[in-house]
C-alpha positions in Angstrom: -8.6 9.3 -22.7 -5.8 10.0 -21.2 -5.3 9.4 -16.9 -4.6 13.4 -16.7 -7.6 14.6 -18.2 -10.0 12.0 -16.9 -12.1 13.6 -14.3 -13.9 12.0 -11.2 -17.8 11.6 -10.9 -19.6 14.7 -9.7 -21.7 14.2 -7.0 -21.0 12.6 -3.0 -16.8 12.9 -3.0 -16.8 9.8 -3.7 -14.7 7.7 -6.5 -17.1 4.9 -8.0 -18.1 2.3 -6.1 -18.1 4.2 -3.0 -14.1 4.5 -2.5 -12.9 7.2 -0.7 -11.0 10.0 -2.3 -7.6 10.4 -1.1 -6.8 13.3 1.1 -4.2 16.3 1.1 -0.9 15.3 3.0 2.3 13.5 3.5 2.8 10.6 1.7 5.9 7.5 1.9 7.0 6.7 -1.2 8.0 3.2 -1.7 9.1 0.2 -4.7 7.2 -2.7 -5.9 8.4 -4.1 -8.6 9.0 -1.5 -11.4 6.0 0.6 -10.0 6.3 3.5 -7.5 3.7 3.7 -4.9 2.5 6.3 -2.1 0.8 5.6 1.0 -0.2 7.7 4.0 2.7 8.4 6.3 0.4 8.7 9.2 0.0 4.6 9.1 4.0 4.4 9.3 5.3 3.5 12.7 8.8 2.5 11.4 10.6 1.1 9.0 13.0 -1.7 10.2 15.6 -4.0 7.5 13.7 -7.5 6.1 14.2 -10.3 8.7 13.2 -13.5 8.0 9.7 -13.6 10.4 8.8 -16.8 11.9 6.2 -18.5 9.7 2.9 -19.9 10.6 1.2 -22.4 9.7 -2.2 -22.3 7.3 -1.8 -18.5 6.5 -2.2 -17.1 3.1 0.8 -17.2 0.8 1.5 -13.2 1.5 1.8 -13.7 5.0 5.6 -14.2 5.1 4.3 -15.1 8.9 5.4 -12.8 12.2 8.1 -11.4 14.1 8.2 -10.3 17.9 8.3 -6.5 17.7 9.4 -5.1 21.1 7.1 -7.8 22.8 4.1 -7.4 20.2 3.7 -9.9 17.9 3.8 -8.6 14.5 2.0 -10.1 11.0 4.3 -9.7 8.1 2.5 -9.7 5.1 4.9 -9.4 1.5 3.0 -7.2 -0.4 4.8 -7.9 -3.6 3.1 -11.6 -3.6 -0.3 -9.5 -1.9 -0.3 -7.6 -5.3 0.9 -10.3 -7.6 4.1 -8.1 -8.3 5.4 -11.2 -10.9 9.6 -11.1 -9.4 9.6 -11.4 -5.5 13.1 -11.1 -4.8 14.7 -10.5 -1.2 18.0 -8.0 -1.1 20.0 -5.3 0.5 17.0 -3.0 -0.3 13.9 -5.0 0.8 12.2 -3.3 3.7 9.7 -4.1 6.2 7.1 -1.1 6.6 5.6 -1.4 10.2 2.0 0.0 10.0 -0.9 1.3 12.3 -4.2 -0.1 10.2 -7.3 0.5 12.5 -5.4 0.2 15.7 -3.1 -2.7 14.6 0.2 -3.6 14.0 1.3 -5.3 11.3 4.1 -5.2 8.8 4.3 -5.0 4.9 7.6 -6.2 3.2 8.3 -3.8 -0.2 11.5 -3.5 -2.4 12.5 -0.4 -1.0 11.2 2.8 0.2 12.2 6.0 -1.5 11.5 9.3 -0.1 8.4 11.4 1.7 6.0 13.7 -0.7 3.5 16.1 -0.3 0.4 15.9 -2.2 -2.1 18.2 -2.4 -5.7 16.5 -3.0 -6.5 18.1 -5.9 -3.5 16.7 -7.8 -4.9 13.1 -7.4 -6.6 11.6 -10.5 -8.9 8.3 -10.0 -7.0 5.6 -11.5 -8.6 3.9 -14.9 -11.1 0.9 -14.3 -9.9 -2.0 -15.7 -8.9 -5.4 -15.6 -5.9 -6.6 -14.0 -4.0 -8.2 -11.2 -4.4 -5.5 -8.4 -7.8 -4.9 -7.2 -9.1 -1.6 -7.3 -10.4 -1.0 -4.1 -6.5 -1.0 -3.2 -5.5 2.0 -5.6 -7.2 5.6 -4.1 -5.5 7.5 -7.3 -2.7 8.4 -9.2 -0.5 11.5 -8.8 2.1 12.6 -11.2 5.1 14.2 -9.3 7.4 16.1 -12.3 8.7 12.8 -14.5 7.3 10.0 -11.6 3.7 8.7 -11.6 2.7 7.5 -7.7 0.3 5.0 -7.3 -1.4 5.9 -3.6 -2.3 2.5 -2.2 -5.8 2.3 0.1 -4.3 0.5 3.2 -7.4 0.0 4.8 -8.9 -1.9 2.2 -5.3 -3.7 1.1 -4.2 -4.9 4.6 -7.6 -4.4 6.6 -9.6 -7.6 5.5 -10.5 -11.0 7.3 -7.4 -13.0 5.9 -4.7 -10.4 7.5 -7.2 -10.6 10.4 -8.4 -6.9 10.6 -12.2 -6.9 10.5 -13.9 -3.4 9.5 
């Protein structure tokens, strides 16, 4: 069936396993890899040129490490390796995405931001269930903007765990 006509389950608002629908709003649009994704400009607190950040020691692989941000200390995270995006390659374009995520600051490396949409709620579709690389509890939906497909991306649940140090 195809993504457009698939419908969500009736019922509590909610897409299965309990994720949260994604809401009406603004939205940043940014590159990984070939994809296009969306997330929820209200999380954005700037977006600053790729610096090499000063890496620590036993952090996960995506954690590129930190950088001092106006005298906060900053976690980078690459979300290109977070997502197992397969070519991780640093340019002119790559961008660090400083974020707000329940109160704290942290950074998220992408190829390259694009522009900021509007979505209306009702023009989100749950994205197919499915095996693959990218967990679903990180995707909220799909939206299909004229000849673009958006993936919005569930920040809480893709930077808001225990190894990027943001409990629930």
């Amino acid at each position: 069936m195809p993504v457009s006509q698939f419908q969500p389950p009736m019922g509590s608002g909610n897409l299965p396993h309990g994720m949260p629908l994604a809401q009406s709003g603004q939205y940043l649009t940014l590159r990984l890899g070939t994809e296009e994704y969306a997330i929820d400009i209200l999380r954005v607190q700037e977006i600053r040129s790729f610096e090499e950040p000063t890496r620590m020691v036993n952090s996960p692989s995506f954690i590129k490490g930190v950088i001092n941000l106006r005298g906060v200390i900053v976690p980078i995270a690459d979300l290109r390796l977070k997502l197992q995006v397969s070519k991780v390659e640093y340019n002119e374009f790559t961008v660090v995405i400083i974020l707000n995520i329940r109160g704290t600051v942290m950074g998220a490396v992408v190829d390259a931001v694009s522009d900021v949409v509007t979505i209306d709620a009702a023009s989100i579709k749950p994205a197919p269930q499915f095996e693959s690389a990218i967990d679903e509890r990180f995707i909220l939906g799909l939206v299909k903007l004229e000849e673009r497909t958006l993936i919005l991306m569930n920040l809480e649940a893709l930077m808001g765990n225990a190894e990027m140090g943001i409990v629930a």
